[in-house]
C-alpha positions as CSV (number, residue, x, y, z in Angstrom):
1,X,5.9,-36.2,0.7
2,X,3.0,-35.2,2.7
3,X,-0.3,-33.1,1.5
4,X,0.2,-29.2,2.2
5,X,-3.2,-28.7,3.3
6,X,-1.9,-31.6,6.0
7,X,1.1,-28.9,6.5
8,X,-0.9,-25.5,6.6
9,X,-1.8,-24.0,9.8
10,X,-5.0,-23.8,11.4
11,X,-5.5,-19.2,11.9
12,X,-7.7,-17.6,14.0
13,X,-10.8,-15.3,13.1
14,X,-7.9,-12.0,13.7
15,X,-5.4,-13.6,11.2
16,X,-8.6,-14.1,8.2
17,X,-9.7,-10.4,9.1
18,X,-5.9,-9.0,8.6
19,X,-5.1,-11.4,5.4
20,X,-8.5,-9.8,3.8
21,X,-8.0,-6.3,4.8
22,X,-11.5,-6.4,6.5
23,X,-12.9,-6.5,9.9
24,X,-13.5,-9.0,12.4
25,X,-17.2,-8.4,12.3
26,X,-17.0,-8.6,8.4
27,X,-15.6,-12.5,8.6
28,X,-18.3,-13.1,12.0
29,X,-20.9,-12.1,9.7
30,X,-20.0,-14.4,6.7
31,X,-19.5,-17.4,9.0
32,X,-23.3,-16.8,10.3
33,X,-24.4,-16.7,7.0
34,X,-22.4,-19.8,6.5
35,X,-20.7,-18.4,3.3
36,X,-17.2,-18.3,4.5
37,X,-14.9,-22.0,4.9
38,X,-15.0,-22.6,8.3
39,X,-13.9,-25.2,11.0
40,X,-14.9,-25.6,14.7
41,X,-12.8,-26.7,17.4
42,X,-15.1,-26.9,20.4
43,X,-16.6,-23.4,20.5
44,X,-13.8,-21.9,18.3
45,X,-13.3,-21.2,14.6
46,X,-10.4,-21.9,12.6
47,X,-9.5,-21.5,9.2
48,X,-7.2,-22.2,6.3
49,X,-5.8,-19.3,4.4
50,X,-6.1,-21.9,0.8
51,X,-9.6,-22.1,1.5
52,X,-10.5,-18.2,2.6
53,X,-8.6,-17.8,-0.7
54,X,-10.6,-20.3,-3.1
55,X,-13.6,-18.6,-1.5
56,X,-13.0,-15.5,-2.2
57,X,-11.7,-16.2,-5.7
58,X,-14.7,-18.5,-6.4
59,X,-16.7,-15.2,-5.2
60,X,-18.0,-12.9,-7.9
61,X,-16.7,-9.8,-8.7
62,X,-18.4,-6.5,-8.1
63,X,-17.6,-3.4,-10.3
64,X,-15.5,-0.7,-8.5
């Protein structure tokens, strides 16, 4: 049986923004400051959903 991070699909900068509920500027500025998981292919990021997910629950919380 093969890894499911092998399995998972690489998603585009749009997809992150819409899983998060957030903008595309809000992920572009958290890949500059390098604190989001993020791979490039050539000049283009991709990302795993797992990882955007361990990231953000490995984030702190902040009071409502």
């Amino acid at each position: 049986m093969e890894n499911a991070m092998e399995l998972e699909k690489w998603v585009s900068i749009r997809v992150v923004a819409e899983h998060l509920c957030v903008s595309r500027s809000f992920v572009n500025k958290a890949v500059q400051k390098g604190e989001v998981p993020v791979h490039r292919v050539g000049r283009n990021l991709r990302f795993r959903l797992t990882e955007i997910d361990a990231w953000i629950e490995g984030s702190e919380s902040v009071p409502a």
